[in-house]
N, C-alpha and C positions, 0 to 999 in steps of 0.2 A: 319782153315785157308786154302783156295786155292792157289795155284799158276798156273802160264800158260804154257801150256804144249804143244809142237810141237807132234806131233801124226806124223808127218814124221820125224826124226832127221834132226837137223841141222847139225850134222857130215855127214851126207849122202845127203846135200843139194846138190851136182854137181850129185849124180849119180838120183836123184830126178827130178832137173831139167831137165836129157837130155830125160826123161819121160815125161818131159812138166809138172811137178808140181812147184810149186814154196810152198818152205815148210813154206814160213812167209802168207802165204794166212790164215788170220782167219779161214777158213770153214773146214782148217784143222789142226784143235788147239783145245784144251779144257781146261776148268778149272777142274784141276786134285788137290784132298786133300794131303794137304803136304807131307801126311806118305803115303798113295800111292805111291806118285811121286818119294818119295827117295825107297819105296822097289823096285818098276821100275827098278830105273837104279843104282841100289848099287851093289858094282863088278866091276872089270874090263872094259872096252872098254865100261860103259855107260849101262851096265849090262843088266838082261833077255829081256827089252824090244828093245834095240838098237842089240841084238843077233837076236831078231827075225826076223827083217828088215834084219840083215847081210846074214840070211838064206835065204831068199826069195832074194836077190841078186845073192849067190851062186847058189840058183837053175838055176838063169837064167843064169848064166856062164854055168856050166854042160846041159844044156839044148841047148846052142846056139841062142837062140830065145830069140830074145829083147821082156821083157814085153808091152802089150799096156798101156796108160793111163788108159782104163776103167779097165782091169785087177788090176792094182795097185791100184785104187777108190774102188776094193773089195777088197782087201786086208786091207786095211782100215777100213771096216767093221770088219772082224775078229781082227784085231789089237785090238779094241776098248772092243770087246767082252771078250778075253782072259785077257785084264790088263783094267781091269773095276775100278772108282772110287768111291769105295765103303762107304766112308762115308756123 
């Protein structure tokens, strides 16, 4: 069984948007396998995968330098690469 998987968190929909994504846009979404989905985000705060994104936030606090959208469009690529759904 699939379920539908936001590849940008929705907990992180404001700081998404002010990048100019809107995180309910299909194109960036997947159908993620159940058991994936939950080892994703099992843990705290939405777990390894909503950690990921909190990092890539931080850096850009410590860094001073607002991401661009095409910046964060790769980052998406890697997202997708590291929590792959594998069945």
């Amino acid at each position: 069984m699939y379920q539908a998987h936001h590849d940008f968190p929705w907990e992180k929909r404001r700081w998404f948007a002010e990048h100019g994504i809107d995180v309910n846009d299909v194109s960036f979404g997947r159908w993620a396998h159940k058991e994936d989905h939950k080892v994703w985000h099992q843990g705290a705060g939405g777990g390894d995968f909503n950690d990921w994104w909190d990092a890539v936030e931080q850096q850009e606090l410590n860094d001073g330098i607002q991401l661009a959208t095409a910046q964060i469009l790769l980052r998406l690529i890697e997202v997708r690469d590291a929590f792959p759904s594998t069945k």
